[in-house]
C-alpha positions in Angstrom: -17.0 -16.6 -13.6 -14.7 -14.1 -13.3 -16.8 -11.6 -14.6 -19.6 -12.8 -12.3 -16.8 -12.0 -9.0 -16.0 -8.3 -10.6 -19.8 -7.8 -10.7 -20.3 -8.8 -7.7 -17.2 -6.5 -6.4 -19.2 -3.9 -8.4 -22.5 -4.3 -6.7 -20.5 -4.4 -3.3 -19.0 -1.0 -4.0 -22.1 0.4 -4.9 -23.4 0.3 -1.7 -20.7 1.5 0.0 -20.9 4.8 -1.9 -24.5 5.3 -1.6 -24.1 4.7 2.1 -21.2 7.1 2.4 -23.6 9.9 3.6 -24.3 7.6 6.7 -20.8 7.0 7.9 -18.5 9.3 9.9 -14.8 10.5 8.9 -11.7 9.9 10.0 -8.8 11.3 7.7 -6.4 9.0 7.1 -2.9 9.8 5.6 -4.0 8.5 2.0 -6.6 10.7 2.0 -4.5 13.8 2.1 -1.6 12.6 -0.2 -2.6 14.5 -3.7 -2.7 13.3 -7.5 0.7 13.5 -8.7 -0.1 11.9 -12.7 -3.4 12.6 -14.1 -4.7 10.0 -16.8 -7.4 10.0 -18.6 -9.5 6.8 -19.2 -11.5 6.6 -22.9 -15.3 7.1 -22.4 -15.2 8.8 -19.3 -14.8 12.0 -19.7 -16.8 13.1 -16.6 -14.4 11.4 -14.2 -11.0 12.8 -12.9 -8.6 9.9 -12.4 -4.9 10.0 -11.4 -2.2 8.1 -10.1 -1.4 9.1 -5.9 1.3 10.2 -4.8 1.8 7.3 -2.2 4.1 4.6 -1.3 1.7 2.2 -2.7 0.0 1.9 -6.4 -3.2 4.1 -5.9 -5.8 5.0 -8.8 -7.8 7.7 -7.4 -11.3 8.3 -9.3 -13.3 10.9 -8.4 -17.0 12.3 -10.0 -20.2 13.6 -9.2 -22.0 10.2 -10.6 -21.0 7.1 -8.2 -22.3 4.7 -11.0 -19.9 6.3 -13.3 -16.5 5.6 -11.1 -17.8 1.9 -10.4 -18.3 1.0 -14.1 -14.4 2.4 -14.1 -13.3 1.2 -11.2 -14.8 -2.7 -12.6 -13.1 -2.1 -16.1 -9.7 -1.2 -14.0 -10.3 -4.6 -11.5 -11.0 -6.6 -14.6 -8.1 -5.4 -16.4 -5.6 -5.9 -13.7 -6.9 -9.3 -12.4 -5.5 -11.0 -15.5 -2.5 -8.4 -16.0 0.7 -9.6 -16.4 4.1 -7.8 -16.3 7.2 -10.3 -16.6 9.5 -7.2 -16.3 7.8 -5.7 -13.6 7.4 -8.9 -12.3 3.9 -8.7 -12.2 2.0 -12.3 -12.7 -1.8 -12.2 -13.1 -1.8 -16.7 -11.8 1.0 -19.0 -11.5 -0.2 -22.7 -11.3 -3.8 -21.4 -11.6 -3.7 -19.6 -8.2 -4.8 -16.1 -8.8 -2.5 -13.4 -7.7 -3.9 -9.9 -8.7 -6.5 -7.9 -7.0 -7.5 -4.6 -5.6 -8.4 -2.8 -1.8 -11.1 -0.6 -2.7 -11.6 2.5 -0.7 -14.6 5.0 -1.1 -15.3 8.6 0.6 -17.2 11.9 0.0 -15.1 14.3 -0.9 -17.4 17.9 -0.8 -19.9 17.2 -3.6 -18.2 14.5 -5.3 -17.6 10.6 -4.7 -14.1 9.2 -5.0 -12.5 5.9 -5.1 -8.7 4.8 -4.5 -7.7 1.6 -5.9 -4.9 0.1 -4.6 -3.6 -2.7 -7.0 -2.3 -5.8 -4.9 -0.5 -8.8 -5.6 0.1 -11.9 -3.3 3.0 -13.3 -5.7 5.8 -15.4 -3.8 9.3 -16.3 -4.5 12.3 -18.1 -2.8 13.7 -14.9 -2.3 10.4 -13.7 -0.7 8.2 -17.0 0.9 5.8 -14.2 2.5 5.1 -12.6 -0.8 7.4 -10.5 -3.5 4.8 -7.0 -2.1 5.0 -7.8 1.2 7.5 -6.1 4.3 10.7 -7.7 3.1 12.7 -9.5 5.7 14.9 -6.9 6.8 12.0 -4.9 8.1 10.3 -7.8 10.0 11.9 -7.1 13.2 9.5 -4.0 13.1 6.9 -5.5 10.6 6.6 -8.7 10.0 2.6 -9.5 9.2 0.4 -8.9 6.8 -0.5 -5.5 5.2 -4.6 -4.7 6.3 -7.1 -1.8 4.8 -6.1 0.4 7.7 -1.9 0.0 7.4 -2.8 0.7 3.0 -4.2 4.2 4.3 -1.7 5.2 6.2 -2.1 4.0 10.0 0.8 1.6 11.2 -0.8 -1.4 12.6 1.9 -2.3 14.6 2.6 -5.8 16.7 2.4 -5.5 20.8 5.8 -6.6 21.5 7.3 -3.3 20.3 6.3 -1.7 23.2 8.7 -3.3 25.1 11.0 -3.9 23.0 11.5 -0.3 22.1 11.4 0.5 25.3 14.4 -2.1 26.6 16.1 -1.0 23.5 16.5 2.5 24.5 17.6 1.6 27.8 20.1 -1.0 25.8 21.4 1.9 23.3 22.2 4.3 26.6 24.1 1.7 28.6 26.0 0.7 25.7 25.2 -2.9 26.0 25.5 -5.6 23.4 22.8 -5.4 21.6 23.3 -8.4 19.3 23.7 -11.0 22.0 20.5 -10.2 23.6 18.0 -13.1 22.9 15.1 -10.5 22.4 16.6 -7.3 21.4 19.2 -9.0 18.5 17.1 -8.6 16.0 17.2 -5.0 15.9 21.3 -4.7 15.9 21.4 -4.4 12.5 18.9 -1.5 12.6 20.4 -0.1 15.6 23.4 0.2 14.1 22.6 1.7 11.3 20.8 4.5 13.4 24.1 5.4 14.9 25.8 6.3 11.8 22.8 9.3 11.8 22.5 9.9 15.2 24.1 10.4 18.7 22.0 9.1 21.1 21.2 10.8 24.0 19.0 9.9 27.6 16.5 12.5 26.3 16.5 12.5 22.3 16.7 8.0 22.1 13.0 7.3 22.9 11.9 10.0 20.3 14.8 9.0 17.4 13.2 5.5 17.9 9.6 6.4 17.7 10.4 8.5 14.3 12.6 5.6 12.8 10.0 2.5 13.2 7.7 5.2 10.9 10.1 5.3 8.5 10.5 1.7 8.5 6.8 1.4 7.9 6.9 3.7 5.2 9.3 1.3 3.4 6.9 -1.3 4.1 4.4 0.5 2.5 7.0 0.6 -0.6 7.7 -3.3 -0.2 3.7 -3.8 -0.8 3.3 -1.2 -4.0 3.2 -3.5 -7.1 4.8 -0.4 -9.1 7.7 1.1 -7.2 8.0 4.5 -6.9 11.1 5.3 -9.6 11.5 5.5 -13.5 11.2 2.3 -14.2 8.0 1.4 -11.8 6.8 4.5 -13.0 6.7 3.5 -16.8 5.3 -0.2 -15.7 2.4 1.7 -14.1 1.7 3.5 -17.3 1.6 0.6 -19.4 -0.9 -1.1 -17.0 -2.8 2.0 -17.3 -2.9 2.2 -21.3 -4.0 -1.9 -20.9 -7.1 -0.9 -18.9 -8.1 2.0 -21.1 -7.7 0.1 -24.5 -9.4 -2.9 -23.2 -12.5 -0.3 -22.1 -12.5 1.4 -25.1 -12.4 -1.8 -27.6 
């Protein structure tokens, strides 16, 4: 069965890249963030593969043969949908709920097709109800829901109530009022406070420090939803996943 669903994943992707011609562009951030590892993957020699430089876990693929980078990009989904990592804490099922998958995304890139695949997990625990790669709690005052196609890319998808919430909060941060007391507003004291050890707030540089700080904290959002985190040691998991998928392609 499982087989059947990556074939069917397969056959899904396949049409998006022979359909690519027909769609316009929009350049997102992902797009423009380079290959920082390069790996190679037994038995397919034609296609360039690397690890992005991104705050999530991105395989990029990228060849001249679109049938080439889906048999890959199947052999990589198959491999990490039962993967497991206890040190990582990576866990393919707990309970028999599956918790592995992966957000394809296809483009045109001059004469060549290429593929990022960005390796999710849904895993909870007590710590994290909402999910272990999900925005942690100290970022849902900002962030809260979620993570969608167009937030993996780059583009922060962000909830209505900011926009007025920012802007009372400037107003609050310039009048010096108490911040933490206010039934809306409190749950950005902690944040606000923080901002002060960086910053001296002024009536003309506040709605601007605010505006560049909530992208930060969706950048570190981005970080809470990457499976492999981006130092030594998540680093070294992500190479062990990637020699998994390559000696179960090559076997």
């Amino acid at each position: 069965m499982k087989r059947l669903q990556t074939r069917a994943a397969a056959a899904a992707l396949s049409a998006l890249l022979l359909a690519l011609p027909l769609v316009g562009v929009w350049l997102m951030g992902m797009e423009k963030a380079p290959v920082e590892t390069p790996v190679c993957f037994a038995g397919f020699d034609d296609v360039q593969a690397g690890i992005v430089k991104w705050p999530m876990s991105v395989i990029r693929l990228n060849g001249e043969d679109p049938q080439r980078l889906i048999d890959l990009a199947d052999r990589i989904l198959t491999s990490w949908r039962s993967y497991t990592d206890r040190e990582a804490m990576i866990l393919a099922e707990t309970d028999g709920e599956p918790h592995n998958t992966i957000t394809p995304i296809a483009r045109r890139r001059g004469e060549c097709y290429e593929l990022d695949l960005v390796l999710r997990n849904n895993l909870t625990t007590p710590e994290h109800p909402l999910g272990l790669y999900h925005p942690h709690a100290g970022l849902h005052h900002i962030k809260k829901e979620n993570i969608g196609l167009i937030e993996v890319m780059g583009l922060a998808v962000l909830p209505a109530r900011l926009k007025g919430e920012l802007a009372a909060l400037e107003q609050a941060i310039l009048s010096g009022a108490d911040i933490r007391a206010d039934e809306t507003l409190g749950k950005h004291a902690d944040w606000v406070d923080e901002l002060k050890t960086r910053y001296t707030f002024t009536p003309e540089n506040t709605a601007d420090i605010l505006r560049r700080e909530v992208g930060a904290v969706f950048a570190q959002v981005l970080e809470d939803a990457g499976v492999f985190k981006r130092n030594e040691a998540g680093r070294a998991a992500f190479r062990r996943f990637l020699g998994t998928a390559d000696q179960e392609g090559s076997l």
